[in-house]
C-alpha positions in Angstrom: 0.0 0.0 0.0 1.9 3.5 -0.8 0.7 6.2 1.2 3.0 8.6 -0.3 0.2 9.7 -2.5 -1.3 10.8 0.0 1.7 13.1 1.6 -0.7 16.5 2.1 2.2 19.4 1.1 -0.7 22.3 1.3 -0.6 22.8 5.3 1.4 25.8 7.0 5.0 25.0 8.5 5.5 27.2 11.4 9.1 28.9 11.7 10.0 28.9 15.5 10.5 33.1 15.2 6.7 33.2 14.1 3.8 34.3 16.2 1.7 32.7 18.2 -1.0 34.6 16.4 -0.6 32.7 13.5 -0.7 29.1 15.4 -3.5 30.2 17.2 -5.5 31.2 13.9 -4.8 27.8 12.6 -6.4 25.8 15.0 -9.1 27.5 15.5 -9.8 27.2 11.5 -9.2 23.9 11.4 -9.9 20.6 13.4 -6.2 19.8 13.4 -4.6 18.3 16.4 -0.9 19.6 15.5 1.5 21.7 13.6 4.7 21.0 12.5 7.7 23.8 13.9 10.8 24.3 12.1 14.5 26.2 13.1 16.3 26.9 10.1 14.2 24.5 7.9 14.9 21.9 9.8 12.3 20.2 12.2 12.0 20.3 16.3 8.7 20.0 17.3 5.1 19.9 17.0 2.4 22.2 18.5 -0.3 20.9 20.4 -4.0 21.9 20.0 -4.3 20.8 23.0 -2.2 23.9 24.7 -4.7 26.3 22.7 -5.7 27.8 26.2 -2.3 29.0 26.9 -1.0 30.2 23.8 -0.4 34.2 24.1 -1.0 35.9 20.4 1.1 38.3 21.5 4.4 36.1 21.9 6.4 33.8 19.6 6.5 30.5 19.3 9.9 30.5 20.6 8.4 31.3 23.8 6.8 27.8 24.1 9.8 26.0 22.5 9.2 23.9 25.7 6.1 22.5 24.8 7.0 21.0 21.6 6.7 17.6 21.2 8.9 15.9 18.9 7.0 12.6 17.1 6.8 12.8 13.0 6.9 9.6 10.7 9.9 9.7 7.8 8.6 9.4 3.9 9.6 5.3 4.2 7.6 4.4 7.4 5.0 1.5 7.0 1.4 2.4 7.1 1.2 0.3 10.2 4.1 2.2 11.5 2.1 5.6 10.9 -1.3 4.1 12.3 0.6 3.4 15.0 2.2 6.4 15.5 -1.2 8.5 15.1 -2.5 6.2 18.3 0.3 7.0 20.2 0.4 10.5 20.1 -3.8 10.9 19.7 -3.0 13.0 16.8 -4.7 13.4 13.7 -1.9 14.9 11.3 1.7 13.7 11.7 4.8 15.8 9.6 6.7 13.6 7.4 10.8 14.4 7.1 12.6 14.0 4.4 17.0 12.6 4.9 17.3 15.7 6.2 15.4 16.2 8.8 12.7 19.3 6.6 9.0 18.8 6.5 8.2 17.3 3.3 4.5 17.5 4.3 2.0 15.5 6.5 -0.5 12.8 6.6 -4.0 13.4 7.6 -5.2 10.3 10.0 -8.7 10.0 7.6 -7.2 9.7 4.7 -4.2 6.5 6.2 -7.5 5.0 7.8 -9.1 5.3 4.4 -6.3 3.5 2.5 -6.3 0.6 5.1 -9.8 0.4 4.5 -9.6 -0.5 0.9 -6.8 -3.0 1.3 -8.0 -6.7 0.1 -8.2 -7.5 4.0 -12.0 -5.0 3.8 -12.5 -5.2 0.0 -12.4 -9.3 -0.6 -15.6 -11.4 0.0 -15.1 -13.2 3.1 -16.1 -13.6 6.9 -14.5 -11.8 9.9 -13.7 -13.3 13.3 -12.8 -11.8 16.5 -11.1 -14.4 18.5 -9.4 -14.7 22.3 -6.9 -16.6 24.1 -4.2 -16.1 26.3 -0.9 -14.3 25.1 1.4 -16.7 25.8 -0.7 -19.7 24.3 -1.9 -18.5 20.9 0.0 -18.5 17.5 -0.5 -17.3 14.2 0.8 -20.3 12.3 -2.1 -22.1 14.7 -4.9 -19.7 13.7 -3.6 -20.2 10.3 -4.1 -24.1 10.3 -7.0 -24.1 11.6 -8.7 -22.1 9.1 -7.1 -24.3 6.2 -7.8 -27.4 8.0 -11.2 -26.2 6.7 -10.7 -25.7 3.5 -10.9 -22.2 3.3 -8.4 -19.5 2.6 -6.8 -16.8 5.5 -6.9 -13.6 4.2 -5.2 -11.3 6.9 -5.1 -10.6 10.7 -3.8 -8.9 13.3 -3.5 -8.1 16.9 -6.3 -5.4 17.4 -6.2 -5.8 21.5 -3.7 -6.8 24.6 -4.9 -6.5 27.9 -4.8 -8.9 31.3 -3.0 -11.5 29.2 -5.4 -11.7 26.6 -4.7 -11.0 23.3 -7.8 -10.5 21.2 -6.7 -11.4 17.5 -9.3 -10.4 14.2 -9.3 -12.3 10.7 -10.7 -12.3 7.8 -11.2 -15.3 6.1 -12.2 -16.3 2.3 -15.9 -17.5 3.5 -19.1 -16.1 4.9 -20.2 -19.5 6.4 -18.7 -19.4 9.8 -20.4 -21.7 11.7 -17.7 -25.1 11.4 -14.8 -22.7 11.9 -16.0 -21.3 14.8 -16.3 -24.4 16.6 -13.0 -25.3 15.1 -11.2 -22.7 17.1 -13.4 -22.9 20.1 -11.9 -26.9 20.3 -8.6 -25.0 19.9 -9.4 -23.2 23.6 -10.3 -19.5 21.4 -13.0 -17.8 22.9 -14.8 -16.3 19.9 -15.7 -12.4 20.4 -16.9 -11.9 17.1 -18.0 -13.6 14.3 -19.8 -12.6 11.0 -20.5 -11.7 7.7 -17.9 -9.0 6.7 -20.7 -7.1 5.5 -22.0 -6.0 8.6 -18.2 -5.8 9.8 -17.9 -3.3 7.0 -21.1 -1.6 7.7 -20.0 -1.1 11.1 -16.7 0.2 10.4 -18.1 3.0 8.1 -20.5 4.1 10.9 -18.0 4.3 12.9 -15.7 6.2 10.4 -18.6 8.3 10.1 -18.8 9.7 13.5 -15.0 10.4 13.5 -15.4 12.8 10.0 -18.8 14.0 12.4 -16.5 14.7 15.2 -13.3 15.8 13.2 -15.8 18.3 11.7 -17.4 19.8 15.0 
């Protein structure tokens, strides 16, 4: 998946000498959650929305050089990488660096989430399954077998949950009739947390992408 195409080089890149006047007008004309600062076009930080409250219009942004935050994603990181990196920070626009260390642009968190969403794992006819088990005792090579013991073909998963020693694990799988796989993995100790037709798997992952363009938008 290349999300280089969708590298957003339109946004403002703040010089550390600017004012605060212009930050502060930028957040509060956009639902952005950070801005990208630059010293002699090279990067050191990010601005937080969050420290809107205590921006003074009438300083610089040197002034809060102490605030910055210092996360970006390079032009070669993964998608995954950047997803993860998005979570991490709760941020909704990351700067990308180029070798040397100058903003190049940024990516905009609806438009990764977007791409993932029309990878084969969402697009191909199939079944998803949410599945449990303890984090020492599970294995993808396992999860793997047991699905092709049944004659039907993995298409993807990954780790969407760790917590208490649980790992929770979803799939996608190349049928829609679930029934003798679940019972395969629930002989296999899995304790099944969801399992359906992708559809509705789909249908509930736009609803939910839905509210976050709702709430990005507020």
């Amino acid at each position: 998946m290349n999300i280089q195409n969708n590298i957003i080089a339109t946004l403002p890149i703040f010089k550390v000498g600017d004012s605060l006047k212009k930050v502060i007008k930028f957040f509060k004309n956009s639902t952005y959650s950070h801005i990208a600062v630059v010293e002699e076009n090279l990067f050191i930080g990010v601005l937080d929305e969050k420290d809107l409250d205590n921006y003074e219009a009438d300083k610089k942004i040197e002034d809060y050089r102490y605030n910055l935050e210092t996360f970006f994603v390079r032009k070669e990181t993964s998608w995954l990488d950047v997803l993860e990196i998005f979570s991490k920070n709760e941020a909704n626009l990351l700067p990308i660096l180029d070798e040397e260390g100058q903003v190049v642009g940024y990516y905009d968190l609806i438009d990764i989430v977007d791409e993932f969403i029309d990878t084969p794992f969402f697009t191909e006819p199939g079944g998803i399954l949410v599945l449990a088990k303890g984090v020492k005792d599970y294995s993808f090579s396992e999860i793997a077998q047991i699905v092709e013991s049944n004659n039907v073909k993995l298409l993807g998963g990954f780790i969407t949950d760790i917590r208490n020693d649980v790992i929770q694990i979803t799939v996608k799988i190349g049928t829609s009739h679930l029934n003798e796989i679940i019972q395969s993995f629930r002989r296999y100790n899995y304790t099944i947390l969801y399992g359906n037709n992708d559809d509705l798997f789909i249908e509930d992952l736009k609803q939910r992408s839905d509210y976050l363009d709702k709430y990005l938008n507020v």
